[in-house]
C-alpha positions in Angstrom: 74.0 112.4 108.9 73.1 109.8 106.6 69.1 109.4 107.1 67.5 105.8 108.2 65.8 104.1 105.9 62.5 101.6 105.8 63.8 97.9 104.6 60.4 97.3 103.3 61.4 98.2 99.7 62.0 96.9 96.4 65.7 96.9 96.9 65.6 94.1 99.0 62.6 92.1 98.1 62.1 92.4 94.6 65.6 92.9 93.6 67.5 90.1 94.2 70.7 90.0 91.9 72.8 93.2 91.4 72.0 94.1 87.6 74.9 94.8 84.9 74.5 97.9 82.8 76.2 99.2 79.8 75.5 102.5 78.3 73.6 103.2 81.5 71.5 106.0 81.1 71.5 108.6 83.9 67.6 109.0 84.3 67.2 105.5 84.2 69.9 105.0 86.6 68.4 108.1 89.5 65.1 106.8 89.4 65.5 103.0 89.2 69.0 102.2 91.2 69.6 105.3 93.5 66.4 106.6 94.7 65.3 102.9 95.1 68.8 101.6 97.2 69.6 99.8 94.6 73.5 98.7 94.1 74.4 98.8 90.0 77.5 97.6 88.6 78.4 99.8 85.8 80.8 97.5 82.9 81.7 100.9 81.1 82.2 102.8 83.7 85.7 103.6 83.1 85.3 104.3 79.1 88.8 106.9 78.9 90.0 107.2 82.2 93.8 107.6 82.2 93.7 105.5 85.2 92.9 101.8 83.5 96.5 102.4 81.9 98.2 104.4 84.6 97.9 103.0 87.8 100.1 100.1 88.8 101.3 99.1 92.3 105.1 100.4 90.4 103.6 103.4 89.5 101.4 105.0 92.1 104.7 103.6 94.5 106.4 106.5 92.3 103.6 108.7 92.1 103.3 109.3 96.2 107.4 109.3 96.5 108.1 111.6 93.8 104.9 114.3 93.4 105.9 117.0 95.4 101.8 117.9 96.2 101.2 114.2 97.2 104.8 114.0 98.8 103.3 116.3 101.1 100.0 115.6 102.1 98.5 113.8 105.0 96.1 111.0 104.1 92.7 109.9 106.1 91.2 107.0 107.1 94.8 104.7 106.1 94.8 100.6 106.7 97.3 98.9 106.4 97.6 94.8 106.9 101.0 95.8 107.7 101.7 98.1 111.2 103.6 100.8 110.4 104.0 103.8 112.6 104.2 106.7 109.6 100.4 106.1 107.7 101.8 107.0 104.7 101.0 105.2 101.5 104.3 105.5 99.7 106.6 104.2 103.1 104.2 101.2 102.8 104.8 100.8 99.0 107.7 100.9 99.2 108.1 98.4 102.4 106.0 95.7 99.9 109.1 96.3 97.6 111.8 95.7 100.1 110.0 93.3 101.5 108.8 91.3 98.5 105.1 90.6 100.4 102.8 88.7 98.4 99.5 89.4 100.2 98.8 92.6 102.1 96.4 95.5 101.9 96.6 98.6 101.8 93.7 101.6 101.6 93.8 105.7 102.1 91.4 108.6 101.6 92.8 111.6 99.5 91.3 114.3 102.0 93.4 116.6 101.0 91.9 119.2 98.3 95.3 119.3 96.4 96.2 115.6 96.9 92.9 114.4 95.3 92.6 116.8 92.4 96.2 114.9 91.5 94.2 111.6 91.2 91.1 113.5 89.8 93.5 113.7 86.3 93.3 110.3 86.4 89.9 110.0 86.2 86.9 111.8 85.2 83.1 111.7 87.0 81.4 108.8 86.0 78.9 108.9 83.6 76.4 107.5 84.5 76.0 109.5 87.4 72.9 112.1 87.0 74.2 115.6 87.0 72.0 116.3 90.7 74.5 113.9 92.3 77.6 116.0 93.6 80.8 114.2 94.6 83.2 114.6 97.6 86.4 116.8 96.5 88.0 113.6 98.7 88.6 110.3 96.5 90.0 106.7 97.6 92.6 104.1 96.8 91.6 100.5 97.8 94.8 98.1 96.9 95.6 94.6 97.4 97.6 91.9 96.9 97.4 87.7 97.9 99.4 84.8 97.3 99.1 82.7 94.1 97.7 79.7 94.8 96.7 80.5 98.2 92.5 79.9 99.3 90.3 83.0 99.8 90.5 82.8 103.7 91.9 86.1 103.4 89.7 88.9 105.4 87.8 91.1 103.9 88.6 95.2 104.2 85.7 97.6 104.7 85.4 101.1 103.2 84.2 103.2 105.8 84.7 107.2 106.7 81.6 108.6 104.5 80.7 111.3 105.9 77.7 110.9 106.0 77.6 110.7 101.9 74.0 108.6 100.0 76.7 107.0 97.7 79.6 105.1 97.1 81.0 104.3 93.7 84.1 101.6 93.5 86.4 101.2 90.0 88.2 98.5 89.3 91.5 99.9 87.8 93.4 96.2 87.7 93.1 92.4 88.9 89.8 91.8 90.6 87.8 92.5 93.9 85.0 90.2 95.2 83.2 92.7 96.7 80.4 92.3 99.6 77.5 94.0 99.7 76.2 94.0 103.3 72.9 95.4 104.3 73.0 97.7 107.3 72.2 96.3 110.7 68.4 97.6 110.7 68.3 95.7 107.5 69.9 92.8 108.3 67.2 90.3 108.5 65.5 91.7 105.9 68.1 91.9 103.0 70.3 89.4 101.5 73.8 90.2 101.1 75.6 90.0 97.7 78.9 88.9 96.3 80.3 91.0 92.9 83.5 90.2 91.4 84.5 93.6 89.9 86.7 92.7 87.0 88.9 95.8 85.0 86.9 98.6 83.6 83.7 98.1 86.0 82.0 100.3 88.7 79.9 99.5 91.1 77.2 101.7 92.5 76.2 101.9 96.1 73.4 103.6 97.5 74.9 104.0 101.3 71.4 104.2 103.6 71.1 100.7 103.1 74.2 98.9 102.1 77.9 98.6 103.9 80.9 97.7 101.5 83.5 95.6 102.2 86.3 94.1 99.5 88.9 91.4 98.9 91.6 90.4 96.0 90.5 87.8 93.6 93.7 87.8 91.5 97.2 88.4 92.9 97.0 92.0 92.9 94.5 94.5 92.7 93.9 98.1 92.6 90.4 100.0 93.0 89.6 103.7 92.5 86.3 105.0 94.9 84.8 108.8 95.8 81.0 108.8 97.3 78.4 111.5 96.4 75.0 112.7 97.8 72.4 114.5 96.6 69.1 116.5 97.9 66.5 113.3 98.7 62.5 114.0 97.9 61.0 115.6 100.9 59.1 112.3 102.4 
């Protein structure tokens, strides 16, 4: 289980802004961001991955209806804005299709071993991360879509189902998330929230212990790419 954590720390009352890094440096970022709660947004993060060029709504709508592996496989933790009573990502792609829906959302864990080694050819382990930090086999798809022209009213969607993980990374693949940062409820009074707008190409870092995630479309459509990660903690 993920371990409580004192909110008298720098991450909350030093830190106040969410720093940008290029070229990040995986010492830098262990000692400075993770062991210290710190959320990071990465703007390199995705330097290669298949995924920035691969992944469309068209595309992964083919990818689940048409890969016999993914074809097969049972997702976890699947919301939908739309009720549908088979949790399957490519029935609801499809359903935007027919449909023509202009603002829904739509996220699913790959839980599956075989289901998310498919996506993991899409992408490879960020690298930033220091090589102590060992990431879930399971990996997420966080996708949206809202109206042009219409107001951000629109709810936000939180990524939960850790398992009990230290951290959460988020790419943006295409379009734009603003995503929240919201400290835990022991920290609550303590910590500020903060706001990102994750824009193509960036990752943002979240240490878990302290911070809850939660996400919305800026542009018309958007598509995110997420796994979490732990590691062994210093004995306190």
């Amino acid at each position: 289980a993920t371990q409580r954590v004192s909110c008298r720390t720098q991450a909350c009352q030093a830190y106040q802004v969410v720093e940008r890094l290029q070229n990040a440096d995986a010492v830098d970022v262990l000692q400075n961001y993770l062991r210290q709660n710190r959320p990071l947004v990465i703007v390199d993060g995705m330097t290669g991955w298949a995924a920035r060029s691969d992944f469309s709504v068209e595309s992964l709508t083919q990818l689940y209806s048409e890969h016999l592996v993914l074809q097969s496989s049972t997702v976890c933790s699947y919301w939908a804005s739309e009720n549908s009573p088979e949790h399957s990502p490519a029935s609801f792609l499809q359903h935007v299709h027919r449909q023509t829906l202009t603002q829904w959302t739509l996220q699913w864990k790959n839980c599956n071993k075989a289901a998310a080694k498919v996506i993991r050819t899409f992408y490879q382990r960020p690298y930033f991360l220091p090589p102590m930090v060992e990431l879930a086999e399971s990996n997420w798809l966080l996708m949206a879509s809202r109206a042009e022209g219409s107001g951000m009213e629109g709810g936000f969607v939180k990524v939960d189902d850790h398992d009990g993980d230290l951290l959460l990374w988020i790419a943006q693949v295409q379009g734009v998330f603003e995503v929240q940062l919201l400290p835990r409820d022991a920290c609550a009074d303590t910590c500020a929230h903060h706001a990102l707008q994750l824009s193509p190409g960036e990752t943002v870092s979240v240490p878990l212990q302290m911070w809850e995630v939660q996400y919305r479309p800026i542009t018309s459509t958007a598509i995110g790419l997420a796994a979490t990660g732990n590691w062994l903690q210093d004995p306190s």
